[in-house]
DODOTI-352797 format. One line per field, with one value per residue (C-alpha): residue in one letter; y, x, z. Coordinates in steps of 0.5 Angstrom, whole numbers, plus 500, padded with zeros to 3 digits. Each point is the difference from the previous one (the first is absolute). Layout:
N
resn = (A;...)
c2 = (Y;...)
c1 = (X;...)
c3 = (Z;...)
This chain:
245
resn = (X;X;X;X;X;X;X;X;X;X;X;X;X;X;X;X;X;X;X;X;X;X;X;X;X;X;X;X;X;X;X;X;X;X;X;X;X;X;X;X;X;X;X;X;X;X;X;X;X;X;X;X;X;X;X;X;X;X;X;X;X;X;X;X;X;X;X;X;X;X;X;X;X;X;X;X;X;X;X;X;X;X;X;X;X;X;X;X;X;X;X;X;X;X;X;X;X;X;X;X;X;X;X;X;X;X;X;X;X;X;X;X;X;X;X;X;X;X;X;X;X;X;X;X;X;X;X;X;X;X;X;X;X;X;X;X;X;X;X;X;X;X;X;X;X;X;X;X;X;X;X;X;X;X;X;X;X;X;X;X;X;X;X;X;X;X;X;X;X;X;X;X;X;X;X;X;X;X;X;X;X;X;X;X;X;X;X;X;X;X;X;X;X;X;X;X;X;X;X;X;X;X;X;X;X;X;X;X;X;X;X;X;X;X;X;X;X;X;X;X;X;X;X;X;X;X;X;X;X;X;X;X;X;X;X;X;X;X;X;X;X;X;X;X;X)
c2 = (753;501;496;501;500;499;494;499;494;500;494;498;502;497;499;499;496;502;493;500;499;502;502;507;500;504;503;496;505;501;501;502;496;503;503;496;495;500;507;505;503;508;499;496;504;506;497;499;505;506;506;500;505;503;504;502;500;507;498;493;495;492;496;493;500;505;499;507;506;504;506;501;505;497;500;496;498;493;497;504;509;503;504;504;495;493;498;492;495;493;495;497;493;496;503;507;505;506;506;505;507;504;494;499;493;497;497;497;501;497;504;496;503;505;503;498;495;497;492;497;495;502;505;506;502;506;504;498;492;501;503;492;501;508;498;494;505;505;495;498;505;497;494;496;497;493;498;495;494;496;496;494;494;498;494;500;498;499;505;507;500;501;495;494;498;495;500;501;504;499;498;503;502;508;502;506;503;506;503;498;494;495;501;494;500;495;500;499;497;505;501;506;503;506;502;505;503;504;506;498;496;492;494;495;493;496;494;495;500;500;506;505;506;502;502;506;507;501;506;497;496;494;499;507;506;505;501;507;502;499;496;494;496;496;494;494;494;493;493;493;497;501;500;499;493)
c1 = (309;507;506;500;507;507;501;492;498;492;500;493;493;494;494;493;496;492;496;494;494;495;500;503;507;504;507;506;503;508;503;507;504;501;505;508;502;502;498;506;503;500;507;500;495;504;505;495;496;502;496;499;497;494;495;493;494;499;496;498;495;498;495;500;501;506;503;502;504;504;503;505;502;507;502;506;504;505;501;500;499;500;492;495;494;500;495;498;495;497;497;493;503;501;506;496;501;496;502;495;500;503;504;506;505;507;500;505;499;503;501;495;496;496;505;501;495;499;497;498;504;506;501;496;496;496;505;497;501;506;505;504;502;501;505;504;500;503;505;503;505;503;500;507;502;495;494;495;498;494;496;493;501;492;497;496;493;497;503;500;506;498;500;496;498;504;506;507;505;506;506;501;507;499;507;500;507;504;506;504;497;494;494;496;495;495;491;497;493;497;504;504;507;505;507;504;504;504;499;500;497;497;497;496;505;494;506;497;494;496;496;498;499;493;497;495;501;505;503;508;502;504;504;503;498;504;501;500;503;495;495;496;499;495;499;496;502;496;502;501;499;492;498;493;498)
c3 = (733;499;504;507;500;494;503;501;495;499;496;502;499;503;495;502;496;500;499;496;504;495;492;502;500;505;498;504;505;501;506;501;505;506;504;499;506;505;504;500;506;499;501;492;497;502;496;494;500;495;505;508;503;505;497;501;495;497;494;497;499;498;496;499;493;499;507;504;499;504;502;507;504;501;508;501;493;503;492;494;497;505;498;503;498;495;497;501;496;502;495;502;500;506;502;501;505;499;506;503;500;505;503;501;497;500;492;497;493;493;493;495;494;504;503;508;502;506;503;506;499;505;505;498;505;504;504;506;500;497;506;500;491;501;507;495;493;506;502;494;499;506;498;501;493;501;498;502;494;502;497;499;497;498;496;494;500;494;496;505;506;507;507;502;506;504;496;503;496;504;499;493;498;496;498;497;496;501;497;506;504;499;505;503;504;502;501;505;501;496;495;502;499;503;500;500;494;497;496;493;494;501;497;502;499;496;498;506;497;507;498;494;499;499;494;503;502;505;503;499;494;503;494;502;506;503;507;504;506;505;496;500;493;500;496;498;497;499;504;495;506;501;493;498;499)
Protein backbone atom coordinates (compact mmCIF):
# COMPACT_ATOMS: atom_id res chain seq x y z
CA UNK A 1 0.00 0.00 0.00
CA UNK A 2 1.26 3.10 -0.92
CA UNK A 3 1.90 6.53 1.09
CA UNK A 4 -1.49 7.93 1.80
CA UNK A 5 -0.17 11.34 1.19
CA UNK A 6 3.76 12.92 0.29
CA UNK A 7 4.05 14.09 3.67
CA UNK A 8 2.34 10.79 4.83
CA UNK A 9 5.43 8.67 6.73
CA UNK A 10 3.92 5.04 7.09
CA UNK A 11 7.20 3.93 9.26
CA UNK A 12 4.98 1.31 11.04
CA UNK A 13 3.91 -2.17 10.74
CA UNK A 14 2.10 -4.14 13.03
CA UNK A 15 3.21 -7.96 12.79
CA UNK A 16 1.36 -10.62 14.24
CA UNK A 17 2.96 -13.55 15.62
CA UNK A 18 1.13 -16.92 15.41
CA UNK A 19 2.51 -19.19 18.84
CA UNK A 20 3.04 -22.66 18.38
CA UNK A 21 0.37 -24.53 20.00
CA UNK A 22 1.06 -27.81 18.68
CA UNK A 23 3.95 -29.39 16.42
CA UNK A 24 2.09 -27.93 13.22
CA UNK A 25 3.51 -24.55 12.92
CA UNK A 26 1.63 -21.65 11.25
CA UNK A 27 2.91 -18.72 9.30
CA UNK A 28 3.09 -15.44 11.21
CA UNK A 29 0.65 -13.02 9.50
CA UNK A 30 1.74 -9.06 8.88
CA UNK A 31 -0.65 -6.53 9.21
CA UNK A 32 0.01 -3.36 7.63
CA UNK A 33 -0.58 -0.12 10.00
CA UNK A 34 -3.59 1.28 10.17
CA UNK A 35 -4.88 4.76 9.08
CA UNK A 36 -2.20 7.89 9.76
CA UNK A 37 -3.25 9.78 13.10
CA UNK A 38 -5.01 12.02 13.91
CA UNK A 39 -8.41 11.78 11.66
CA UNK A 40 -8.41 14.70 8.87
CA UNK A 41 -10.95 17.12 8.26
CA UNK A 42 -12.08 17.12 4.42
CA UNK A 43 -10.80 20.57 4.30
CA UNK A 44 -6.91 18.72 5.07
CA UNK A 45 -7.42 15.92 3.02
CA UNK A 46 -8.44 18.07 -0.13
CA UNK A 47 -5.42 19.68 0.24
CA UNK A 48 -3.45 15.96 0.19
CA UNK A 49 -5.38 14.54 -1.93
CA UNK A 50 -4.10 14.32 -5.60
CA UNK A 51 -7.92 13.64 -7.25
CA UNK A 52 -11.53 14.48 -5.59
CA UNK A 53 -14.65 13.82 -7.26
CA UNK A 54 -17.90 12.15 -7.14
CA UNK A 55 -18.64 9.12 -9.43
CA UNK A 56 -20.94 6.17 -9.53
CA UNK A 57 -19.57 2.69 -9.72
CA UNK A 58 -20.01 1.50 -13.52
CA UNK A 59 -17.82 -1.64 -13.26
CA UNK A 60 -15.58 -3.18 -10.51
CA UNK A 61 -15.18 -5.85 -7.95
CA UNK A 62 -13.39 -6.97 -4.49
CA UNK A 63 -11.63 -9.89 -3.23
CA UNK A 64 -9.78 -10.41 0.22
CA UNK A 65 -6.54 -11.26 -1.26
CA UNK A 66 -6.18 -8.85 -4.42
CA UNK A 67 -8.37 -5.74 -2.95
CA UNK A 68 -10.83 -4.25 -5.46
CA UNK A 69 -10.95 -2.53 -8.66
CA UNK A 70 -12.86 0.13 -10.26
CA UNK A 71 -14.48 1.92 -12.74
CA UNK A 72 -16.27 5.45 -12.27
CA UNK A 73 -18.53 7.46 -14.27
CA UNK A 74 -17.45 10.92 -13.08
CA UNK A 75 -20.12 13.34 -11.74
CA UNK A 76 -18.61 16.40 -10.06
CA UNK A 77 -14.65 16.66 -10.55
CA UNK A 78 -13.63 19.32 -7.28
CA UNK A 79 -9.53 18.60 -7.62
CA UNK A 80 -7.70 17.09 -10.52
CA UNK A 81 -8.28 16.37 -14.95
CA UNK A 82 -11.14 17.08 -15.83
CA UNK A 83 -12.50 13.21 -17.12
CA UNK A 84 -15.63 11.38 -17.85
CA UNK A 85 -14.58 8.24 -15.76
CA UNK A 86 -11.64 7.25 -13.51
CA UNK A 87 -10.51 4.13 -12.55
CA UNK A 88 -9.89 3.41 -8.58
CA UNK A 89 -8.13 0.66 -6.86
CA UNK A 90 -8.21 -0.33 -3.00
CA UNK A 91 -5.54 -2.93 -0.97
CA UNK A 92 -7.02 -5.81 0.95
CA UNK A 93 -5.50 -4.43 4.12
CA UNK A 94 -6.85 -2.62 7.03
CA UNK A 95 -7.18 0.63 5.19
CA UNK A 96 -9.96 -1.24 2.57
CA UNK A 97 -12.46 0.38 1.04
CA UNK A 98 -14.21 -1.80 -1.12
CA UNK A 99 -17.11 0.42 -3.12
CA UNK A 100 -20.51 -1.19 -4.51
CA UNK A 101 -21.89 -1.23 -7.77
CA UNK A 102 -24.14 1.20 -8.82
CA UNK A 103 -23.58 3.88 -6.10
CA UNK A 104 -22.80 6.84 -6.04
CA UNK A 105 -19.20 8.15 -3.52
CA UNK A 106 -17.19 11.42 -2.81
CA UNK A 107 -13.21 9.78 -3.03
CA UNK A 108 -10.46 11.72 -2.22
CA UNK A 109 -7.98 9.64 -4.00
CA UNK A 110 -3.82 9.60 -4.34
CA UNK A 111 -1.75 8.64 -7.39
CA UNK A 112 0.21 5.24 -6.01
CA UNK A 113 1.59 2.41 -7.83
CA UNK A 114 -1.70 1.11 -9.30
CA UNK A 115 -2.68 4.25 -10.36
CA UNK A 116 -5.29 6.25 -8.43
CA UNK A 117 -6.18 4.44 -5.24
CA UNK A 118 -8.44 4.97 -2.50
CA UNK A 119 -8.98 4.17 1.69
CA UNK A 120 -11.14 4.45 4.21
CA UNK A 121 -8.66 6.38 6.32
CA UNK A 122 -10.16 9.92 5.52
CA UNK A 123 -13.22 11.39 4.36
CA UNK A 124 -14.28 9.10 1.37
CA UNK A 125 -17.44 8.14 1.50
CA UNK A 126 -21.07 7.17 -0.08
CA UNK A 127 -22.35 10.66 -1.54
CA UNK A 128 -25.34 10.38 0.62
CA UNK A 129 -23.41 10.89 4.12
CA UNK A 130 -21.38 13.16 2.74
CA UNK A 131 -23.18 16.24 2.32
CA UNK A 132 -20.94 18.26 5.41
CA UNK A 133 -17.33 17.37 3.15
CA UNK A 134 -19.05 18.04 -0.05
CA UNK A 135 -20.31 21.73 1.66
CA UNK A 136 -16.81 22.42 3.15
CA UNK A 137 -14.72 21.26 -0.37
CA UNK A 138 -17.42 23.74 -1.91
CA UNK A 139 -16.45 26.52 0.26
CA UNK A 140 -12.84 26.62 -0.01
CA UNK A 141 -12.40 28.73 -2.92
CA UNK A 142 -14.05 31.40 -0.90
CA UNK A 143 -11.92 31.03 1.80
CA UNK A 144 -10.06 34.15 2.97
CA UNK A 145 -6.56 33.77 3.15
CA UNK A 146 -6.15 31.59 7.04
CA UNK A 147 -6.27 28.25 8.01
CA UNK A 148 -6.84 26.51 11.07
CA UNK A 149 -3.67 24.19 12.90
CA UNK A 150 -4.71 22.10 15.26
CA UNK A 151 -3.45 19.57 16.94
CA UNK A 152 -3.25 16.39 20.42
CA UNK A 153 -0.81 16.03 22.59
CA UNK A 154 -0.88 11.82 23.64
CA UNK A 155 1.38 9.44 25.75
CA UNK A 156 3.21 6.62 24.94
CA UNK A 157 2.23 3.53 26.28
CA UNK A 158 4.47 0.65 26.12
CA UNK A 159 5.77 1.54 22.86
CA UNK A 160 2.10 2.72 20.78
CA UNK A 161 1.02 6.53 21.09
CA UNK A 162 -2.62 7.06 22.26
CA UNK A 163 -4.62 8.48 25.44
CA UNK A 164 -5.00 6.92 29.03
CA UNK A 165 -7.55 7.17 30.94
CA UNK A 166 -7.66 9.59 33.79
CA UNK A 167 -4.68 11.52 32.74
CA UNK A 168 -4.83 15.73 32.42
CA UNK A 169 -3.11 17.06 29.19
CA UNK A 170 -3.70 20.64 30.06
CA UNK A 171 -1.57 23.31 30.23
CA UNK A 172 1.12 22.01 27.78
CA UNK A 173 2.69 25.02 26.00
CA UNK A 174 2.76 23.85 21.68
CA UNK A 175 4.64 26.24 19.77
CA UNK A 176 4.46 26.18 16.20
CA UNK A 177 6.96 28.32 13.76
CA UNK A 178 5.90 30.30 10.78
CA UNK A 179 7.76 32.59 8.42
CA UNK A 180 6.71 35.47 10.11
CA UNK A 181 5.52 34.77 13.78
CA UNK A 182 5.70 31.87 16.32
CA UNK A 183 2.30 30.29 17.55
CA UNK A 184 1.58 28.98 20.92
CA UNK A 185 -1.32 27.49 22.16
CA UNK A 186 -1.88 25.75 25.36
CA UNK A 187 -3.94 21.81 25.72
CA UNK A 188 -6.71 21.25 27.44
CA UNK A 189 -7.64 18.14 29.62
CA UNK A 190 -7.43 16.26 26.73
CA UNK A 191 -4.70 17.09 25.28
CA UNK A 192 -5.94 19.35 22.34
CA UNK A 193 -5.00 22.31 20.68
CA UNK A 194 -6.44 25.29 17.84
CA UNK A 195 -5.51 28.24 16.59
CA UNK A 196 -5.98 30.31 13.67
CA UNK A 197 -3.17 31.17 10.89
CA UNK A 198 -2.10 32.40 8.19
CA UNK A 199 -1.61 30.63 4.75
CA UNK A 200 1.98 29.39 4.60
CA UNK A 201 4.78 26.97 5.61
CA UNK A 202 5.37 25.75 9.53
CA UNK A 203 6.70 23.61 11.94
CA UNK A 204 6.27 22.15 15.30
CA UNK A 205 9.15 24.05 17.63
CA UNK A 206 10.53 20.56 19.49
CA UNK A 207 13.56 22.85 21.26
CA UNK A 208 11.49 22.89 24.74
CA UNK A 209 11.45 19.35 24.89
CA UNK A 210 8.01 19.30 26.53
CA UNK A 211 6.93 16.87 23.60
CA UNK A 212 8.13 14.92 20.48
CA UNK A 213 7.12 14.34 17.56
CA UNK A 214 5.54 10.79 16.71
CA UNK A 215 7.41 8.28 14.97
CA UNK A 216 3.91 6.52 13.45
CA UNK A 217 2.08 7.40 10.19
CA UNK A 218 0.77 10.79 10.38
CA UNK A 219 -1.33 12.59 7.81
CA UNK A 220 0.96 16.12 8.50
CA UNK A 221 4.69 16.13 8.98
CA UNK A 222 5.69 18.19 12.26
CA UNK A 223 9.05 19.06 10.92
CA UNK A 224 7.24 20.55 7.88
CA UNK A 225 3.47 20.99 6.68
CA UNK A 226 1.79 23.68 4.38
CA UNK A 227 -1.33 25.38 5.42
CA UNK A 228 -3.95 26.21 2.74
CA UNK A 229 -6.71 28.87 2.71
CA UNK A 230 -9.49 27.55 4.64
CA UNK A 231 -7.72 24.30 5.75
CA UNK A 232 -7.45 22.61 8.88
CA UNK A 233 -4.05 20.87 9.70
CA UNK A 234 -3.97 18.24 11.89
CA UNK A 235 -1.15 17.12 14.00
CA UNK A 236 -0.22 14.58 16.46
CA UNK A 237 2.68 15.04 19.00
CA UNK A 238 3.93 12.78 22.25
CA UNK A 239 3.98 14.81 25.71
CA UNK A 240 7.35 14.12 28.01
CA UNK A 241 5.46 14.75 30.85
CA UNK A 242 3.24 11.54 31.02
CA UNK A 243 5.88 9.31 29.86
CA UNK A 244 5.36 5.34 30.73
CA UNK A 245 6.92 4.30 33.81
Amino acid sequence: MREFAPRVRMKRIVCVIAIFITALSVLPTCVRAHCPQPEIRASGEYYQSDVVFTGTVIQGSYSAAAGGGYRLRVSRIFKGPVQKEFNVSTDSDNSRFPLDKGRTYLLFAYKGARGLEINSCGNSDLLSKAAKSVRTIENLPHAPPFGVIEGWVLREIEGWVGPADHTDFSGIRVTVTGQSRNYAAVTDKNGRFHFRAPVGRYEVDFSLGEYYPDDDSLWYDPHGFDLHAGETASLLVVSTRHLAK
